[in-house]
C-alpha positions in Angstrom: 144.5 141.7 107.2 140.8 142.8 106.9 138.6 139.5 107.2 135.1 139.1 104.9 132.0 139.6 107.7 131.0 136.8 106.0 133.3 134.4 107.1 133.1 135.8 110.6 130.0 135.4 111.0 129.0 132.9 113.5 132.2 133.2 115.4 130.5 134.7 118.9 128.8 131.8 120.4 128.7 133.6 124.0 124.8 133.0 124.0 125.1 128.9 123.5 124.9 127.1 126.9 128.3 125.4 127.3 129.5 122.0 127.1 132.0 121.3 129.9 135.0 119.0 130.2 136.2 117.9 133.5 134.4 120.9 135.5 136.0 123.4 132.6 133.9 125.0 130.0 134.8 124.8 126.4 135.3 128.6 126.3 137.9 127.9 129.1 139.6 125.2 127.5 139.7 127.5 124.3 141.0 130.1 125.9 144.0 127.9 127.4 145.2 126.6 124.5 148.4 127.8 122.7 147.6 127.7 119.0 150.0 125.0 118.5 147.2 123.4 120.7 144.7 124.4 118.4 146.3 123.4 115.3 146.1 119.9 116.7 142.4 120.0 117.9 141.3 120.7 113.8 144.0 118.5 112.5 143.9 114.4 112.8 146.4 113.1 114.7 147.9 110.9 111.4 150.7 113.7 110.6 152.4 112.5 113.9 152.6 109.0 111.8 155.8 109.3 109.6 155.9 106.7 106.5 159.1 104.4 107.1 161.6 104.4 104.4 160.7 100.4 103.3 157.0 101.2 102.9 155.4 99.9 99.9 156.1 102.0 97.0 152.4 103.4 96.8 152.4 103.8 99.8 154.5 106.8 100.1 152.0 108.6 98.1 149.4 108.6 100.3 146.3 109.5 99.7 146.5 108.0 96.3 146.7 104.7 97.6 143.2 103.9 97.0 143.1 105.1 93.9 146.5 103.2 92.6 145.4 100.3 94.6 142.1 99.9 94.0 142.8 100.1 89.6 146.1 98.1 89.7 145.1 95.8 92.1 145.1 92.4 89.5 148.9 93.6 88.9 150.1 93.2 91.9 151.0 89.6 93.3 149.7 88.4 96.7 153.3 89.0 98.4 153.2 92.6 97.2 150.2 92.7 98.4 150.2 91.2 102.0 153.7 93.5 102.5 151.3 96.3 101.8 148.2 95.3 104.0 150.7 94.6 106.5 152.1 98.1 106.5 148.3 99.7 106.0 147.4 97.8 109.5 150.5 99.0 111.2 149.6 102.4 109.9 146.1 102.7 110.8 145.8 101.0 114.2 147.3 103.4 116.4 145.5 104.5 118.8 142.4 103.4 121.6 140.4 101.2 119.1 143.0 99.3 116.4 141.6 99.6 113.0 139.7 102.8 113.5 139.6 105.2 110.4 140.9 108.2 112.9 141.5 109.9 115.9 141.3 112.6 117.5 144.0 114.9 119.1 143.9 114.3 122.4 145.2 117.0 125.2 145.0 115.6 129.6 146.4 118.6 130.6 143.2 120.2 128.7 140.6 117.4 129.9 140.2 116.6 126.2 139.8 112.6 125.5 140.8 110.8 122.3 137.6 110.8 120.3 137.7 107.8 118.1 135.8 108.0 114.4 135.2 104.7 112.3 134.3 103.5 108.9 130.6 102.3 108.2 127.9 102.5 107.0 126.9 98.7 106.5 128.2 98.5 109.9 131.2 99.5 112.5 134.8 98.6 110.7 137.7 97.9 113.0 140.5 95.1 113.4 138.8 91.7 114.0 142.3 90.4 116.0 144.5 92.7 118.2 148.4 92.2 118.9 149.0 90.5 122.1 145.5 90.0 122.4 143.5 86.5 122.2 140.4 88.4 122.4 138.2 88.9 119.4 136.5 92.1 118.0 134.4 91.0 115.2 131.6 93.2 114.0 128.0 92.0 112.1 127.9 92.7 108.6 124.6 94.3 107.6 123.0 95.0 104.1 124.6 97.9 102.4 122.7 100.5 102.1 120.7 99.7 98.3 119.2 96.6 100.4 118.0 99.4 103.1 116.7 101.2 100.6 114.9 98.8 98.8 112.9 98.1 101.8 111.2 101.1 101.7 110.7 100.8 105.9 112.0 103.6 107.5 111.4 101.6 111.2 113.1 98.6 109.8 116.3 100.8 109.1 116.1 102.2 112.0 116.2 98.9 114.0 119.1 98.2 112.3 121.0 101.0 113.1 120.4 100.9 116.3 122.1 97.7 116.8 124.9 98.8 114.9 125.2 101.7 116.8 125.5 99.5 120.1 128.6 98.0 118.6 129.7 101.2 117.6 129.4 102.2 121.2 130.5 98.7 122.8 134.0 98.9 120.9 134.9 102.0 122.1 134.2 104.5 119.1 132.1 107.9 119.1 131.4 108.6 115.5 130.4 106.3 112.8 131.7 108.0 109.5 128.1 107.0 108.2 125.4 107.3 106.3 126.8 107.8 102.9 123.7 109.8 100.8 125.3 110.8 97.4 122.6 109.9 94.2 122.5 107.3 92.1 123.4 109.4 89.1 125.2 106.5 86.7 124.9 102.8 87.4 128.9 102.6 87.0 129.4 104.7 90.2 131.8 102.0 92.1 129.7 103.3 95.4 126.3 103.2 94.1 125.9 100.0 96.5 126.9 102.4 99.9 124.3 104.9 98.8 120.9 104.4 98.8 118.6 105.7 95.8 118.4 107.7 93.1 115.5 109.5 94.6 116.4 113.0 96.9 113.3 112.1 99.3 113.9 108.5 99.5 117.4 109.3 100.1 116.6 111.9 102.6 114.4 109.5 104.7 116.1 106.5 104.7 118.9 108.6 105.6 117.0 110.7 108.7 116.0 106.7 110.2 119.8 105.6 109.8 121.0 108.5 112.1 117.9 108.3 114.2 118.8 104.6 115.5 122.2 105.2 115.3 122.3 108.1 117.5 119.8 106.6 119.9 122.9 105.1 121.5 124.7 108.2 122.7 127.3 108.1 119.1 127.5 110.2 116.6 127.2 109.9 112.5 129.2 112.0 110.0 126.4 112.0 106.9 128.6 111.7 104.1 129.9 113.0 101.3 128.8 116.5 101.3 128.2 116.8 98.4 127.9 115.8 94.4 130.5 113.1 94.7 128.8 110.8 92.6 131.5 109.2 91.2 135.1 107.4 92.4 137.0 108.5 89.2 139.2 111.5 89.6 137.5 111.8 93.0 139.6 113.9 94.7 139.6 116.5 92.0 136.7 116.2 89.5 134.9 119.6 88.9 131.0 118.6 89.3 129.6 121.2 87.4 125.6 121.3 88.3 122.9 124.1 87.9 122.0 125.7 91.1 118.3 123.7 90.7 119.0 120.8 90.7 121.6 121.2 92.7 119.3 122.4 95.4 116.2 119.6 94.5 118.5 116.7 93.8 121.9 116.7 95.2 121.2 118.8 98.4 117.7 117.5 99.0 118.8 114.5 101.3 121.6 116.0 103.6 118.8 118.8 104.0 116.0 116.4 104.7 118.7 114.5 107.2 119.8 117.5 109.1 116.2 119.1 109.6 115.0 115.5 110.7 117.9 113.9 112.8 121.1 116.6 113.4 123.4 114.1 112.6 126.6 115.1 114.9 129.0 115.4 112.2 128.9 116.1 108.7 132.0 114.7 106.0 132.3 117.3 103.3 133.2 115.5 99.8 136.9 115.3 98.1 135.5 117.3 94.5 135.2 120.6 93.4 131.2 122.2 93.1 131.1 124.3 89.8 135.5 124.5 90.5 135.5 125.0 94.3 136.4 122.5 96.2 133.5 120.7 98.4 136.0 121.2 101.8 136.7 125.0 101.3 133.0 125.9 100.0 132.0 128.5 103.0 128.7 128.8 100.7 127.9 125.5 100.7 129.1 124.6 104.9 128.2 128.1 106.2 125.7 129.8 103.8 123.5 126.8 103.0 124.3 124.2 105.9 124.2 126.4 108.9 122.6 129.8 107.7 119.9 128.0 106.2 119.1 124.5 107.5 120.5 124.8 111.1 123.3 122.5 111.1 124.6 122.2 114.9 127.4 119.9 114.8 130.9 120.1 112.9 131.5 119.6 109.6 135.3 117.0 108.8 137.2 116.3 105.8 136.7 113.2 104.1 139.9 111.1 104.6 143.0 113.0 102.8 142.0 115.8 101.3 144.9 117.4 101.1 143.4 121.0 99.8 144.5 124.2 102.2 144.0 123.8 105.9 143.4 127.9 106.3 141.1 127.8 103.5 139.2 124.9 104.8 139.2 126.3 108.0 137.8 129.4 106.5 135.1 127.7 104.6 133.7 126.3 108.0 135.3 123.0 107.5 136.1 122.1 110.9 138.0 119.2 111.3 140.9 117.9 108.8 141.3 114.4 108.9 143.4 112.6 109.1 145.7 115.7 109.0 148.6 116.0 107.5 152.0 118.2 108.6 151.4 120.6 105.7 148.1 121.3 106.6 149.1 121.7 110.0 152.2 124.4 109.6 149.6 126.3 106.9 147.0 126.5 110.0 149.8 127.5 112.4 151.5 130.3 109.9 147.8 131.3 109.1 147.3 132.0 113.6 150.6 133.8 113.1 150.1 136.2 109.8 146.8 136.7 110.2 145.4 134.8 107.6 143.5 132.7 109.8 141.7 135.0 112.5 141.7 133.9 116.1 137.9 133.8 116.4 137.1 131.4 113.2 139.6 128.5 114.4 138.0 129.4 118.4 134.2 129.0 116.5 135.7 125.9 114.5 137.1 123.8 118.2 133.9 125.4 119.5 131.9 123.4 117.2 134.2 120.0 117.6 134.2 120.3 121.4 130.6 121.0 122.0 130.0 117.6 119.8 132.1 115.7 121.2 131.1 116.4 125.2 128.2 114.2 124.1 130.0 111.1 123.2 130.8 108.1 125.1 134.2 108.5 126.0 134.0 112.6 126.7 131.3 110.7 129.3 133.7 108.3 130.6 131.4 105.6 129.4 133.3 102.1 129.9 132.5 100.0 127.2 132.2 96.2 127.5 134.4 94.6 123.8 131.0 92.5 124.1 128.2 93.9 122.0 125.3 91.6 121.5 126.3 90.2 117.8 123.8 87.3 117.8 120.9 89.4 118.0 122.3 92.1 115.5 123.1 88.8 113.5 119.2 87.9 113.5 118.3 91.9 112.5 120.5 91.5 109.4 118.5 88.4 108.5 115.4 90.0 108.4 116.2 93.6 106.4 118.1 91.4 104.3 115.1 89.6 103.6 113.0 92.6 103.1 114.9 94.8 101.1 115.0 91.9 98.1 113.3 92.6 94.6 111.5 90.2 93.2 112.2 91.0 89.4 110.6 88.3 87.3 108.4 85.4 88.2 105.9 83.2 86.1 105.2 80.6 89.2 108.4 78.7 90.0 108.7 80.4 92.8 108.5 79.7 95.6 110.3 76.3 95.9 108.9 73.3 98.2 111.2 72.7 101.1 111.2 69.4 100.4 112.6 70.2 96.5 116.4 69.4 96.1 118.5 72.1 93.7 121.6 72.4 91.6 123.3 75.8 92.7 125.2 77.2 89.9 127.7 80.0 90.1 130.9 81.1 92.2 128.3 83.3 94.4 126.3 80.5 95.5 129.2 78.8 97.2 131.3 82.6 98.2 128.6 84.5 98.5 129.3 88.6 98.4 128.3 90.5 101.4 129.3 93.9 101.2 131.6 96.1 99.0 135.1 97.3 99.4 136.6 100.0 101.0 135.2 101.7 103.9 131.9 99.9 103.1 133.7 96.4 104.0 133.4 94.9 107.6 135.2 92.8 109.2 132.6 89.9 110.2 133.1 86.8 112.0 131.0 84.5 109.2 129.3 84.4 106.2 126.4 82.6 105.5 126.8 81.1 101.7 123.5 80.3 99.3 124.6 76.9 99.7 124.7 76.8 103.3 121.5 78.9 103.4 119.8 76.4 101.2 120.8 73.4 103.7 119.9 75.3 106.7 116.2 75.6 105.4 116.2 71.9 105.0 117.0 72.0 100.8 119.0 69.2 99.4 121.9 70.9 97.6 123.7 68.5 94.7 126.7 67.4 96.0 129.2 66.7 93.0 128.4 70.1 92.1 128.7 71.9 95.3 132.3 69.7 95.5 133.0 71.3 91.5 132.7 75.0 92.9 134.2 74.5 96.0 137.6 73.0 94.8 137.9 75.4 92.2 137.0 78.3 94.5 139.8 76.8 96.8 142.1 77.2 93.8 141.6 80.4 92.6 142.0 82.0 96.0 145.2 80.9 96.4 146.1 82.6 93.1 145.1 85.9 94.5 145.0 88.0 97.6 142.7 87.8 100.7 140.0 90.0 101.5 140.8 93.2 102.6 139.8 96.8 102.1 140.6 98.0 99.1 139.9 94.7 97.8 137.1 91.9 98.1 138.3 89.2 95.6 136.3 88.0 93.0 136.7 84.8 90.1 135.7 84.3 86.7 133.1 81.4 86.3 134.0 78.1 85.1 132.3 76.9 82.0 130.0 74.2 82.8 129.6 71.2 80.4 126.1 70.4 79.4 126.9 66.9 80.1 127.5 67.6 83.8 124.1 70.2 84.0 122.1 67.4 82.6 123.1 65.0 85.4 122.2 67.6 88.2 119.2 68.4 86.6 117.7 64.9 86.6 117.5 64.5 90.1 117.2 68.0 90.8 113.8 70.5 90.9 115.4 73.5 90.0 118.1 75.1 89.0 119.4 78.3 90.7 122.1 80.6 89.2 123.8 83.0 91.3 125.5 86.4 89.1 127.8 88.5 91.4 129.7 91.8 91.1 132.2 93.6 93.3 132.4 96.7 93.7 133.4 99.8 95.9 135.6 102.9 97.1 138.2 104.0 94.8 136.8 103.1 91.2 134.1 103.2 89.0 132.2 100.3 87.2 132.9 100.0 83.3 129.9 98.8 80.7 132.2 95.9 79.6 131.8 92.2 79.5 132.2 91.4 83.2 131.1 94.4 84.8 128.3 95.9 83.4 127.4 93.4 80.8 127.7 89.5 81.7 131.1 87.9 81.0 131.6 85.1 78.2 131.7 82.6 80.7 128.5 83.7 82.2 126.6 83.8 78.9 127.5 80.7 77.9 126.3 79.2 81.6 123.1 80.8 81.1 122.6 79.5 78.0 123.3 75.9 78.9 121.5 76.1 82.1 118.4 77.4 80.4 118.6 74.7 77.4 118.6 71.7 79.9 116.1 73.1 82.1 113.9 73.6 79.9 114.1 69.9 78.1 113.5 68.6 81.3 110.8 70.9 82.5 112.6 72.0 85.6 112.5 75.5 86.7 115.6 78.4 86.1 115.8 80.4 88.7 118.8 83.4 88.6 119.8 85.1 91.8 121.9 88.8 91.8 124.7 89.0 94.2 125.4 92.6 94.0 124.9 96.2 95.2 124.3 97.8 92.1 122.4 96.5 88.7 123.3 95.2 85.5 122.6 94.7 81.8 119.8 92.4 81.8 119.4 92.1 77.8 121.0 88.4 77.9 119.6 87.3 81.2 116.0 88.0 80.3 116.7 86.6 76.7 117.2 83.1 77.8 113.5 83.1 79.7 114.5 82.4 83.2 111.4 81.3 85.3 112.6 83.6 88.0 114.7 86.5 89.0 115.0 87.9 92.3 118.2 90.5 93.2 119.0 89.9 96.5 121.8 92.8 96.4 124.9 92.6 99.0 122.6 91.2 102.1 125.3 91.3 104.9 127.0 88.3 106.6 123.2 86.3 106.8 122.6 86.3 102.9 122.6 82.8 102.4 119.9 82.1 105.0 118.1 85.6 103.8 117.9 84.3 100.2 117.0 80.7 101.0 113.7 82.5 103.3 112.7 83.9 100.4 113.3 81.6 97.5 111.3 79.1 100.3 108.5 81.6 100.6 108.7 81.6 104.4 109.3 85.3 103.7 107.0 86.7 100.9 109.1 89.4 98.9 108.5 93.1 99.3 111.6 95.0 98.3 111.3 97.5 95.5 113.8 99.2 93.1 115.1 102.7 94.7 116.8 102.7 91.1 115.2 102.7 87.3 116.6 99.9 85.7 117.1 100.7 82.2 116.8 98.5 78.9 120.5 99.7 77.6 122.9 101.7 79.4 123.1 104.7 76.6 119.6 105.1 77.9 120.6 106.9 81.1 120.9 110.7 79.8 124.4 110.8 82.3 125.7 108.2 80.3 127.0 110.9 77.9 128.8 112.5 80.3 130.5 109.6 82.9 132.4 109.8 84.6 133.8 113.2 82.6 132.3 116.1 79.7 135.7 117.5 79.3 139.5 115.4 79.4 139.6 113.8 83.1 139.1 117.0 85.3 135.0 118.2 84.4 131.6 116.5 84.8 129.0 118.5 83.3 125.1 117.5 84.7 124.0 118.2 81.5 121.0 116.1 82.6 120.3 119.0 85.3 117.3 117.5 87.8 116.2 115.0 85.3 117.8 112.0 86.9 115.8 108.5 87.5 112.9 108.5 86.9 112.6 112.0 86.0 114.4 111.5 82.8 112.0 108.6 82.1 109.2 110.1 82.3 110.2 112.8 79.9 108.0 112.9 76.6 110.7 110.6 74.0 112.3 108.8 76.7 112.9 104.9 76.3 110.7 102.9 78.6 112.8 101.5 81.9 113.4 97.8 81.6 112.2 98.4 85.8 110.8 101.3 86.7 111.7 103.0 90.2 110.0 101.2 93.1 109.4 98.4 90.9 109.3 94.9 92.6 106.6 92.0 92.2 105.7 89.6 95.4 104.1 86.6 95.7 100.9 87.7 96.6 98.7 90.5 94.5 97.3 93.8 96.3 94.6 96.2 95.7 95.0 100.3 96.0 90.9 100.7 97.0 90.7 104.5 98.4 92.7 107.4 98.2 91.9 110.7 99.9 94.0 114.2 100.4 93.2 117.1 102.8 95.2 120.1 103.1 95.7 122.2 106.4 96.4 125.6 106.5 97.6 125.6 102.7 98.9 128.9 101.8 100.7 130.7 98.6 101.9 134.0 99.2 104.2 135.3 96.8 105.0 132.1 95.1 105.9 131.0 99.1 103.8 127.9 99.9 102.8 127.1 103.7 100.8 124.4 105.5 100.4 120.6 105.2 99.0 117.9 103.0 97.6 114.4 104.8 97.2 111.7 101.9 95.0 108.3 103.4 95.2 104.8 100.8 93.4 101.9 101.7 95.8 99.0 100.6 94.1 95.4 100.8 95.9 92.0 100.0 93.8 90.4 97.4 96.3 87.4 96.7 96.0 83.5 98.8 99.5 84.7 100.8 100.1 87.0 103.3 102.3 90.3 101.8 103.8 93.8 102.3 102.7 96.7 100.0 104.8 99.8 99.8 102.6 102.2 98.6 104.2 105.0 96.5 103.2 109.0 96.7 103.9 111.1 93.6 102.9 114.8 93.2 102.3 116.2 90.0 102.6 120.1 90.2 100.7 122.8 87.6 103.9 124.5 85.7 104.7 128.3 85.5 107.4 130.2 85.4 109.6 127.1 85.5 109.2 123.9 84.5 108.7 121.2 86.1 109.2 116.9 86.2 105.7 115.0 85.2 105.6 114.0 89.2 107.7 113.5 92.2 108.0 111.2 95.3 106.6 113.1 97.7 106.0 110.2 100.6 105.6 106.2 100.9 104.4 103.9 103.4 104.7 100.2 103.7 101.9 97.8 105.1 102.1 95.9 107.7 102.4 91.6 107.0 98.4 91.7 105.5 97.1 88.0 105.3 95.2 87.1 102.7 91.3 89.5 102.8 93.3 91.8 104.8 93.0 96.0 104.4 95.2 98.7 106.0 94.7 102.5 105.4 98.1 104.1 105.2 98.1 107.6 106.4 101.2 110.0 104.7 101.9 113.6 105.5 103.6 116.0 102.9 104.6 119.1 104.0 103.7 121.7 101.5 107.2 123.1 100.9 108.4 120.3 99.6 106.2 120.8 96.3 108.2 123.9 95.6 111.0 124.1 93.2 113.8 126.2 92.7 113.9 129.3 91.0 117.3 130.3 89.7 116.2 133.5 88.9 115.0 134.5 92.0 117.6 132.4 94.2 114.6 131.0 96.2 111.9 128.2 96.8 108.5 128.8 94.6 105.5 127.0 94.2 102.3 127.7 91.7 99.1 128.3 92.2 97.1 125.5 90.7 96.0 121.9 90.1 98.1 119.7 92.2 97.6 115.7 91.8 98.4 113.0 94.0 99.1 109.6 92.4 98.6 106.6 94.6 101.3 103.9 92.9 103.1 100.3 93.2 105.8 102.1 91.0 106.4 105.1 89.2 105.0 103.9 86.0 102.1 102.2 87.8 99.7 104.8 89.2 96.9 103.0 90.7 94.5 105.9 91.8 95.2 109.7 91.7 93.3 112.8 93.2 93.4 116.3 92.7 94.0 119.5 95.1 93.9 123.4 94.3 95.7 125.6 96.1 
């Protein structure tokens, strides 16, 4: 059958130099392989798995099981669910590292090893335990990515990653399936907490630094999911419908940032349709845009069971299906055979997986150790947990005397939450409660309390299953008697209040009591904890144990003294909190979110997770998403505007200055560079961080445009008190263009251009002006 030029195009790679395996070059091995051979190497080896006939009813409809699971999960009772968890584990651990996500089809006769791929990204996920095996395989849990982002420290993340990459390495695997980069359009997107902003060039950094460290170590990433899967609802099937502008400035803008800056090895293409085709069969988006346009060098995989057409997928550019299934297999084998599926595309396609892969650790017989350094990694998560937290509200109680005892209050202070569901959970050796963290930085805790929690903890986790992946188990609050608060409080200097949610992969958040809004049980804690605090004078300080945000109408109404959202901070929390509320760490985290008054305020709110029945999202919005909307003449103010967050210290912006080089506009096409200097100085009696914000307003034209943009950031270095740094930021001029949908290309005006110099995106501090 004639074939589209299009599709072929990139098929002759004659002029790449050649990765070899054992002595043979890929082209070799290619050429040897029957194309039963090479329907294995772009299928996942899970089709050789068959389901036994006493699997758990769900089970047998794989891939829905997250989906079932992760909605019914309260329905099911604990035996149901450790008979399913058993089967999962027995399902999923085959293979040369037990508890990986996938792996690769593996061929001796062929020199091809058994690449291994893994869930992230808040670090490597695998079985902690191992059958006849008295070793242990524990990995750290680091901050999901929200805390990363809130940081605003490119470096930092990259530290981290780097030590979570030596695990990955250590244990065996070649390709984190991480970063995950999708926006936060909706605050009820269940994966908000495993992505990091709101914000396309935030996202696009932060996500260039975590492939940076991570590939530092000789593994791979898979930047995920590629793309507009911004919500878990209908996942594997939702029709995003989006304008090509903003899908190209908001939606794209990070993976294209990420390639251009760190060629992440692998690329996980998302489970949705893109205005109705689907992400994995898109040869547009994975050829046209990803390779044609950006230079994308590695290979491009399915996200885990998407079961769409393996020729068509194949087609599209999508490389690898995992974790395969026999369908897609025999439709990529009758494809070889009919014609369907030319020779030279599935040759390009094992091209592209082979040449990857030569890099990895086991296709370069790397031995590794089982022993990677997890006390050091432990003492990494301790410190970007500490500065990635927000400092919301604060009128002086904090922080808190070492010497101060405190009355903790709240299931989270005593189970603290460390990371989401789903592929986002890790299996970690400890936890580090607010409790324990409070004690460890030489706090007295209230005892009778602490006892309170901990039995009734004890009890509800009997009534309910044990953590696991689909599910991270979470309690409703006991009521506390006013009776009991007043005791604590008479010996104790503060009170404390810890509000946690759960979330993660398979579902979406709901603005209900509980979820988005705070639960009966909570209110009426608040309320009681704030009337005895303040008849006694004693500070009320409330703590967020989550990856996402909230509705902070009934928080803020009872007058807490002090708020600070400390996120999901990874298996270290407890101590990472207790540093700051301590002040041995001075807060420095800002918002890579706007945090809304009301929920109906987010212009997406209309429309999520669907426009139209269960099957269409319209982005009505278009690129007005954040901040962007906000700033909008009409819009309601932001409770907390984006890369909001106080400290305990007070800083001055003192000079800002811009230069261009070799700024040119030629036909709308803009050229050259733009170097913007602010002189930050700590004016406070503490030593601080400053991130200093860079926002762009652009003269309109033929299109129009948002009131100003993040263009770049920096953070400070620790300033003591007196202290000055300049910060030194360059823009490159193409990113002030926008898209033109009429012209299918990047423009930019000739013009006024300003440069705001901010501590948040509704607090400009200086501004200055270039024409181009």
């Amino acid at each position: 059958m004639a074939m589209s030029t299009a599709i072929l195009a990139g098929c002759n790679n004659s002029a790449v130099p050649q990765a070899e395996y054992n002595g043979k070059t890929v082209d070799e091995i290619i050429a040897a392989m029957t194309p039963e051979q090479k329907a294995n190497m772009v299928v996942g080896t899970n089709r050789v798995h068959e389901t036994p006939p006493d699997a758990p009813e769900c089970v047998t409809k794989y891939p829905l099981i997250c989906e079932k699971y992760q909605k019914d999960a309260e329905k099911f009772g604990v035996s149901e669910w450790e008979k399913l968890q058993s089967f999962v584990a027995t399902y999923q651990t085959e293979g040369r590292v037990p508890g990986a996500a996938g792996q690769h089809y593996s061929n001796d006769s062929l020199g091809i090893p058994p690449f291994v791929y893994a869930d992230g990204p808040a670090g490597l996920r695998i079985d902690p335990t191992r059958k006849n095996d008295k070793g242990e395989y524990y990995c750290t849990a680091f901050p999901t990515e929200t805390a990363l982002a809130a940081t605003w420290d490119v470096d930092l993340v990259e530290k981290v990653t780097t030590a979570m990459g030596e695990e990955v390495k250590e244990y065996g695997t070649d390709i984190l399936l991480a970063p995950a980069i999708n926006i936060h359009r909706n605050p009820l997107c269940g994966r908000n907490f495993e992505y990091f902003s709101e914000d396309p060039y935030l996202v696009g950094k932060m996500a260039a630094a975590y492939i940076n460290g991570m590939q530092k170590n000789g593994v791979g990433t898979s930047l995920k999911h590629f793309a507009v899967n911004n919500q878990e609802t209908h996942r594997n099937g939702v029709n995003a419908v989006v304008s090509m502008r903003a899908l190209r400035e908001i939606y794209l803008k990070g993976f294209e940032m990420a390639v251009k800056e760190s060629q992440p090895w692998t690329i996980m293409s998302s489970y949705n349709k893109i205005n109705g085709v689907f992400a994995s069969e898109n040869h547009w988006l994975l050829e046209d845009v990803l390779r044609g346009e950006w230079g994308f060098e590695g290979f491009v995989m399915t996200d885990w069971w998407a079961q769409e057409n393996g020729v068509r997928q194949q087609l599209a550019g999508n490389d690898l299906i995992m974790p395969g299934t026999e369908r897609q297999y025999q439709e990529i084998l009758e494809g070889l055979n009919d014609g369907s599926l030319p020779k030279e595309v599935i040759d390009r396609n094992i091209s592209r997986i082979l040449t990857t892969m030569a890099k990895s650790p086991v296709a370069q017989g790397y031995k590794y150790s089982n022993k990677p350094d997890l006390k050091a990694h432990a003492k990494i998560t301790h410190e970007v947990a500490c500065d990635g937290m927000v400092l919301l509200e604060n009128n002086g109680a904090l922080p808190i005397s070492k010497d101060k005892c405190v009355a903790l209050y709240g299931n989270a202070s005593y189970d603290i939450l460390v990371g989401g569901s789903g592929s986002g959970n890790v299996n970690r050796k400890y936890k580090v409660s607010l409790s324990e963290g409070m004690s460890n930085a030489g706090f007295a805790v209230v005892d009778d309390n602490a006892a309170n929690y901990n039995k009734y903890l004890e009890e509800e986790k009997a009534k309910k299953p044990s953590e696991n992946f689909w599910a991270v188990p979470v309690f409703d609050e006991m009521v506390l008697k006013e009776a009991d608060v007043e005791r604590h409080l008479t010996n104790a200097d503060a009170a404390i209040l810890t509000i946690c949610r759960m979330a993660g992969e398979g579902g979406d958040r709901k603005n209900v009591a509980g979820d988005y809004q705070l639960s009966a049980e909570e209110s009426a804690n608040i309320e009681t904890i704030s009337k005895v605090a303040k008849a006694k004078g004693k500070p009320f300080i409330i703590v967020l144990d989550m990856g996402n945000i909230i509705d902070m109408k009934e928080i803020l109404a009872a007058e807490p003294d002090a708020v600070l959202h400390a996120w999901l901070g990874g298996q270290e929390a407890g101590n990472s909190i207790a540093d700051v509320l301590s002040g041995k760490v001075n807060p420095s985290g800002k918002l890579p979110m706007t945090w809304a008054k009301n929920y109906e305020d987010y212009a997406s709110a209309k429309n999520f997770p669907f426009s139209e029945g269960d099957s269409v999202t319209r982005y009505e919005e278009d690129i007005y998403v954040g901040y962007r909307q906000f700033d909008k003449k009409g819009s309601a103010a932001p409770l907390y505007p984006f890369g909001y967050g106080k400290s305990y210290t007070t800083f001055s912006y003192d000079v800002i200055g811009a230069k261009e080089k070799s700024i040119t506009i030629n036909n709308n096409i803009i050229e050259g560079e733009i170097t913007v200097e602010v002189q930050v100085t700590n004016t406070g009696k503490v030593a601080g961080k400053e991130v200093v914000q860079i926002y762009v307003s652009a003269p309109e034209g033929s299109i129009k445009k948002p009131v100003k943009e993040l263009k770049a950031f920096a953070k400070t270095k620790l300033l003591k008190p007196g202290e000055s740094e300049m910060l030194s930021m360059t823009i490159p001029a193409q990113s002030l263009a926008s898209w033109d949908e009429s012209k299918n290309e990047w423009i930019a005006e000739k013009g006024k251009y300003t440069f705001h110099a901010a501590a948040n995106a509704m607090d400009i501090k200086l501004s200055t002006d270039l024409n181009f």
